[in-house]
N, C-alpha and C positions, 0 to 999 in steps of 0.2 A: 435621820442619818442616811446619805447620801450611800446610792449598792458601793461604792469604794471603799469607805470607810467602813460598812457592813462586812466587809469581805475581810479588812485590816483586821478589825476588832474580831473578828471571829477565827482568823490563824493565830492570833496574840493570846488570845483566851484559849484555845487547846493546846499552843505550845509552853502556857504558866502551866495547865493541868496536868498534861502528860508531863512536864519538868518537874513539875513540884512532886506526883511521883515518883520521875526518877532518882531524885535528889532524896527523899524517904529513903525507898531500897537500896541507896549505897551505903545510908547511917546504918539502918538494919540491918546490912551484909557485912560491914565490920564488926558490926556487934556481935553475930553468928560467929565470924573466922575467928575472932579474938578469943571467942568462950573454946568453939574448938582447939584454940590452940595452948591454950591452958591446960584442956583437960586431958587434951591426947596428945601434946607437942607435936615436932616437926613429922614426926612419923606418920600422925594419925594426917595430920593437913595434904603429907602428898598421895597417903593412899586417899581419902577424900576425893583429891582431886584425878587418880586416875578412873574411879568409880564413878565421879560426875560426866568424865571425859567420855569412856564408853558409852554411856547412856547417852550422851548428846551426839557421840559421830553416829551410832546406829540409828538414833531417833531422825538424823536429817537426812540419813538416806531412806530411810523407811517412808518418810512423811512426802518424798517426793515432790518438794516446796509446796506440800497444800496450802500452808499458812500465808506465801504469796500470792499463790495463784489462786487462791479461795478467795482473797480480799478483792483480789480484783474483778472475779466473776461476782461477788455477792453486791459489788458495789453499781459493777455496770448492769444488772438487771434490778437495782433499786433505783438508779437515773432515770430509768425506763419505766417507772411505774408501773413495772409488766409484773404480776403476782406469777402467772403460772413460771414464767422464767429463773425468778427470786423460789420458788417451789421445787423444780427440776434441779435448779443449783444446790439447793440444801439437799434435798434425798441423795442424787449423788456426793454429794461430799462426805453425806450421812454411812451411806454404803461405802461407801470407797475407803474414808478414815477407816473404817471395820477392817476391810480386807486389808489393806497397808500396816496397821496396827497388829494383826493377827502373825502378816509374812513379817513384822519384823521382831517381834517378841520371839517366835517359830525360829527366823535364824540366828540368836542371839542364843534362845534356849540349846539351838544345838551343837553350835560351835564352841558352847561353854567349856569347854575342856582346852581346848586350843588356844581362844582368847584366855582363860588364865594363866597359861603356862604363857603364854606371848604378853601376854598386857600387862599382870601381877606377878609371874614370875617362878608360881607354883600352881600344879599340873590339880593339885589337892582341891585348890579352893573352886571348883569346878561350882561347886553348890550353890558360892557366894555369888560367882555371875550369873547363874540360871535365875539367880533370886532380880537381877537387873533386868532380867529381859521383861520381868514386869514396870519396871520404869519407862524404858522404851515405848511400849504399850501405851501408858496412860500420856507421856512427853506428846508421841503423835495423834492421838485422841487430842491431847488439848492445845495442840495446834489449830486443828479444824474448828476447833469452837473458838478461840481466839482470833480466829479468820472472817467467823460468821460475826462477832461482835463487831470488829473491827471495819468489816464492810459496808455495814447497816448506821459504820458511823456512832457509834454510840460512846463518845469521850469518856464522859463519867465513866461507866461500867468499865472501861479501858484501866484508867486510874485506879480505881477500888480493888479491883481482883487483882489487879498489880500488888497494892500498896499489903493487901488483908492477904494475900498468898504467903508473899513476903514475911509477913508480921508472923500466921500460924505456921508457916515454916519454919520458923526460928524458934520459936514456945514449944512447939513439939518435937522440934528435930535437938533441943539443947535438954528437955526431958529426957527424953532416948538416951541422951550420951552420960546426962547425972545418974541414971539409974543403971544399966547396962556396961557402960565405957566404951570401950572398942568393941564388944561382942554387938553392941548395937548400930555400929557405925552403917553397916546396908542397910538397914532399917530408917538410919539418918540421912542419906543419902536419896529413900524411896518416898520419904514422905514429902517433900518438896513437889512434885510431877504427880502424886496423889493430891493432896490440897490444893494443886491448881485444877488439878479434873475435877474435883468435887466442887470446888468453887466455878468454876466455866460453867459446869452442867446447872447449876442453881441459876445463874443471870441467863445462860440461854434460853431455860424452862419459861424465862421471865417477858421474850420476846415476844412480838405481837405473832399471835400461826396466823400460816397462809395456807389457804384453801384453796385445792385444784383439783378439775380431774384425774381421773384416773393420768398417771406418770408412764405412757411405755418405756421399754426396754431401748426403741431406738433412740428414745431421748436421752434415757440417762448415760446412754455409751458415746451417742457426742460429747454431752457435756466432759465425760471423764476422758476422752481423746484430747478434747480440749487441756483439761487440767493437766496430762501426760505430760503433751508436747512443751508446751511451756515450764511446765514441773520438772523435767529432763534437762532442758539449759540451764535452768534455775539450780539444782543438784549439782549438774556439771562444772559449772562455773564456782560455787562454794567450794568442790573438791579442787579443784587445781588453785583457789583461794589459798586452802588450807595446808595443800604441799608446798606448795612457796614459802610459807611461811615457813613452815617445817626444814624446809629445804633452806633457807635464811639463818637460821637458828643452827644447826647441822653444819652451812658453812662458816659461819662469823666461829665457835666456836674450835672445828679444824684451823682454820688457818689463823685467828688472835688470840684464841683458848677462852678458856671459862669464864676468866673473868671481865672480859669485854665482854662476854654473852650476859653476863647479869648488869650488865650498864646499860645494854640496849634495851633488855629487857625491861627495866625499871623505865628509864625514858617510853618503852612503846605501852607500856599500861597506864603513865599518865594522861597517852597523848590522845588512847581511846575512851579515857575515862570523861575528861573537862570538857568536853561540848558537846555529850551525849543527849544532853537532856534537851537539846535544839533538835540534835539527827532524829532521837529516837519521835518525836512529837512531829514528824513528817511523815512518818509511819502508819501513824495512827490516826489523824486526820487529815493530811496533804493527799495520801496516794490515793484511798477513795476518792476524793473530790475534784482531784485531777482525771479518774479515770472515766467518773459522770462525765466532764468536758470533753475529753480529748481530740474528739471530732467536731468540736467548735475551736479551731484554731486562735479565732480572737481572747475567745475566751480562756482556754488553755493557757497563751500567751501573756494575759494580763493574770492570772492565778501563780504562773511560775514567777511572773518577775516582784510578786507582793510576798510571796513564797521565802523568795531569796533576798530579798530588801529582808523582813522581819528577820530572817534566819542570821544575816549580818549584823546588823543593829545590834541581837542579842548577844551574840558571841565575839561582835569584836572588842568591847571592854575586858573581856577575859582574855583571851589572847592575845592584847599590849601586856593585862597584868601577868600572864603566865611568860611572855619574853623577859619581863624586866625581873621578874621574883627567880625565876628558873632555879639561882643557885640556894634559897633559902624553901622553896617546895622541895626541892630534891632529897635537901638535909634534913628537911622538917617529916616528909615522907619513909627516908629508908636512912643512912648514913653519909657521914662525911668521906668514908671511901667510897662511895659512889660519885666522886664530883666529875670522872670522867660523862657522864652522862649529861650533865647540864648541856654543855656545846650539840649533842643531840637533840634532847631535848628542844632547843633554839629552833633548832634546821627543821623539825617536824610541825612546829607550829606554825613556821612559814607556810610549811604541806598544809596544816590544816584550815588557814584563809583559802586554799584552793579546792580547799577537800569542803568546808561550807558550803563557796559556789557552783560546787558542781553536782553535789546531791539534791539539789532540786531539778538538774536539770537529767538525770540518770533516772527520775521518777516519770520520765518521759516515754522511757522506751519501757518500762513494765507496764505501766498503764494504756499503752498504744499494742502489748500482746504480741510484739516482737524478740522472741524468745533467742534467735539465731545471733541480733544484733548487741544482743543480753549477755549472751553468753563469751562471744566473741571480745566485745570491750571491754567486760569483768576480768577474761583470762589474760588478755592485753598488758591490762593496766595490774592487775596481781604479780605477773612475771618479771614485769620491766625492773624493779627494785632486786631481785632476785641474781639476775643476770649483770646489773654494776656492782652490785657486791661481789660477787663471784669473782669479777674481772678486773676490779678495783680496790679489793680488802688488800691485798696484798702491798699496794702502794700509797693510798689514803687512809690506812689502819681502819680505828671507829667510826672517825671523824663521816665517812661513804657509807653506812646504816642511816645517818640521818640526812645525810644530802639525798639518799637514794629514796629517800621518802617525800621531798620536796619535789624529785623528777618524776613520781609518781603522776602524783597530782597535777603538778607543771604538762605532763602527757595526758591525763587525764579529761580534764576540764576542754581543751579546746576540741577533745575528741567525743565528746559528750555534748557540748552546744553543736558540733556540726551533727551530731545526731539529731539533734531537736529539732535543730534548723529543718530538715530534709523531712521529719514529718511532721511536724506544726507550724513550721513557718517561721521559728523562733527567735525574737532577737531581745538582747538587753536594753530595758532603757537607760537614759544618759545619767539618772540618779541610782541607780543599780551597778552600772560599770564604773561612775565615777567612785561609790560607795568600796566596792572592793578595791579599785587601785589604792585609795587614801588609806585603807586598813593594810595592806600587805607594803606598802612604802610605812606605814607608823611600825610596822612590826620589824618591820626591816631595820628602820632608823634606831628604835630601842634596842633592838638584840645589840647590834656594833658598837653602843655608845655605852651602852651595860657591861659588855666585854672587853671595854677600855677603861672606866672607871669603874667606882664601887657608887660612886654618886650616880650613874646612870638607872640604878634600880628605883629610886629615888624620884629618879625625873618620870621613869618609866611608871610608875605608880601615878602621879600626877596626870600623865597622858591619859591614862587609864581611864582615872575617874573623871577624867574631863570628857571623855568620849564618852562612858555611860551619862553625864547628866544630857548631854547633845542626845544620844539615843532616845533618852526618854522623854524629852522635848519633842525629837522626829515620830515617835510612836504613840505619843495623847494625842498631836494633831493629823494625825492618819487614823489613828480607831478612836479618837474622841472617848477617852479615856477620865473620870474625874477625880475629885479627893486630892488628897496632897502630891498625887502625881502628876496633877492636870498642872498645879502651881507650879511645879517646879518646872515642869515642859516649859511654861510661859514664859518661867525666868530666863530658861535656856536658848529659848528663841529670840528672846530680846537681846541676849547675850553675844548668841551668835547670827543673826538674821539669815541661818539656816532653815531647814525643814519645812520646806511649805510640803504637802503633799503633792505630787505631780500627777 
């Protein structure tokens, strides 16, 4: 096997692992919401969800993005075959998750009177949150260990504690709620962030130790300046993520009320849920092995553009079949008065052919330790959708929620390759650029021809699966793939005397 197709076959195989994970944990998270939602109705789901909520805004400020910025130090001092370096990163990450984990359970425990009167709404249940700030705690503990695995590269162990987290989550978090009801509901809530620490803590025990000398103090305070600086943009950037959003939500509903705010919202939980399982398997194997290269430009350069080739391939037969189906997912998902959401729905999947190509290329600037240009671009690009709603709800109605999601991305992307450009050199090849233009004109072409007939969903379906068998022809003869996928590649090649690999 040829390093090219070594490199194919090896992002193809962590993005089925980590997908086929992630595609697990969504069957297992309906099956969780559904039992809760049986046994404690809509009551019990939204307190649930402000109790998850708290524990996750504290835990990401607490955590001070270790879980990014761990991956990418554990990663670049395993490029380096340098133990003592791989040794200095772990004790400080080791100490530091302690202190971070300590100050942020510390300010949860004390504010607990204020956050429930502000969060839940009664001053009483002071108790119930002081009982969160132990989730907090273990959320950024197991960040840090999900950081270490994560950098060291280790897929499987990725996948596993995902998938078994997931699994004893829901066995004992849906015991809790048979036996107990809503008196156990914190308890269902804590054990999620507990079963991932006790599980993190089992596969880390499991890694190989590195042996060094004695660690001083000057070292581990670089390191953790290190972690700060970049942890701080990194922070920064998720919170003004998260106010926009908020801020989004807040305005769509002032100015078209409630019930366009549940159209959007139904359309934007689709639209982060269906090609998760490409984004999230960049994470997990892309950004380490980007971050080994990144000072080999060549190199770097031909990893992003294999990167984003696979990443395409994968998700553009979903995304003709999510333009063309749009109106029978929507129905199939939530109701028939939700049809105002389809035509969003549409506009966001167009965003998200640009939102594909340019998350490979945003793994550029975390991996290169540019925290400033990090944080800058994320607040950029979070805002921009925020500010044409704002200015355009008024006269575009709904319809400017989901255009404003395609000027996202449409802003996004070309501000993200000029960032690559500038520090790796970065350019697409002509099967990479030609690749996204023919998906974002196929998506284009279906959405119009779907919202002028009802036969367009029809045809849209047909494109669909015609692209995937083409994809799977382009991707046996790139990672030399065998079994009845190799067969059907061949047919596809012959079919269409596409796919050579370049």
């Amino acid at each position: 096997m040829t390093e090219g197709k070594a490199s194919y076959h090896r992002i193809l195989k962590s993005t089925s692992i980590i997908g086929g994970a992630s595609f697990a944990n969504i069957v297992i998270g309906i099956l969780r919401t559904k039992v809760l939602a049986v046994l404690l109705g809509p009551a019990g789901v939204g307190l649930t969800s402000l109790y998850t909520s708290l524990i996750a805004t504290a835990s990401s400020f607490a955590s001070m993005g270790v879980g990014t910025v761990g991956t990418r130090q554990i990663a670049e001092a395993c490029s380096k075959d340098d133990a003592r370096s791989l040794a200095v990163v772990r004790r400080a990450m080791f100490w530091g998750t302690m202190f971070l984990a300590s100050i942020g359970a510390l300010a949860v425990w004390s504010l607990r009177t204020m956050l429930a009167a502000r969060v839940l709404g009664n001053a009483s249940d002071s108790v119930l949150v002081g009982w969160l700030s132990l989730g907090v705690a273990l959320s950024v503990a197991g960040a840090s260990q999900g950081a270490l695995i994560q950098g060291m590269r280790r897929i499987g162990d990725i996948a596993r504690l995902s998938v078994l987290g997931s699994l004893f989550n829901t066995i004992l978090g849906i015991g809790l709620l048979w036996r107990w009801g809503k008196e156990g509901l914190v308890a269902y809530v804590l054990v999620g962030p507990l079963v991932s620490f006790v599980l993190g803590h089992l596969y880390v025990s499991r890694l190989p130790k590195v042996r060094a000398e004695a660690i001083t103090l000057k070292e581990l305070t670089h390191e953790w300046t290190t972690l700060l600086r970049f942890g701080l943009a990194f922070v920064g950037a998720g919170l003004v993520g998260s106010l926009t959003q908020l801020w989004i939500r807040v305005d769509v509903a002032r100015v078209l009320g409630a019930g366009p705010l549940g159209q959007y919202q139904a359309a934007w939980m689709i639209s982060m849920q269906y090609v998760a399982f490409v984004l999230t398997a960049m994470g997990a194997d892309y950004y380490p092995r980007l971050t080994s290269v990144v000072h080999d430009f060549k190199a770097a350069v031909r990893l992003v553009n294999e990167q984003t080739e696979i990443a395409m391939l994968l998700s553009a037969p979903v995304l003709i079949a999510m333009m063309a189906l749009a109106p029978w997912i929507i129905h199939l998902l939530y109701a028939s008065s939700f049809t105002p959401a389809i035509e969003i729905l549409r506009w966001q999947v167009l965003g998200d052919v640009l939102k594909v190509a340019s998350w490979p290329l945003g793994f550029v600037i975390l991996a290169a330790g540019d925290g400033k240009a990090y944080f800058w671009c994320e607040s950029a690009t979070s805002i921009l959708p925020a500010v044409l709603i704002a200015g355009l709800a008024p006269l575009m109605g709904l319809r400017i929620t989901g255009v404003s999601y395609l000027a996202m991305y449409g802003f996004c992307l070309p501000l993200v390759y000029w960032l690559a450009r500038q520090r790796i050199e970065f350019h697409w090849t002509k099967p990479v650029f030609h690749l996204l233009v023919v998906t974002f004109t196929l998506c284009a072409g279906v959405g119009i021809i779907s919202s002028i007939t009802r036969w367009g969903g029809v045809l849209g379906g047909f494109a669909a699966l015609a692209f995937a068998v083409f994809s799977l022809g382009r991707l046996t003869e790139m990672s030399n793939l065998s079994g009845p996928a190799e067969r059907i590649g061949k047919m596809a090649r012959r079919l269409t005397g596409r796919g050579k690999a370049s």
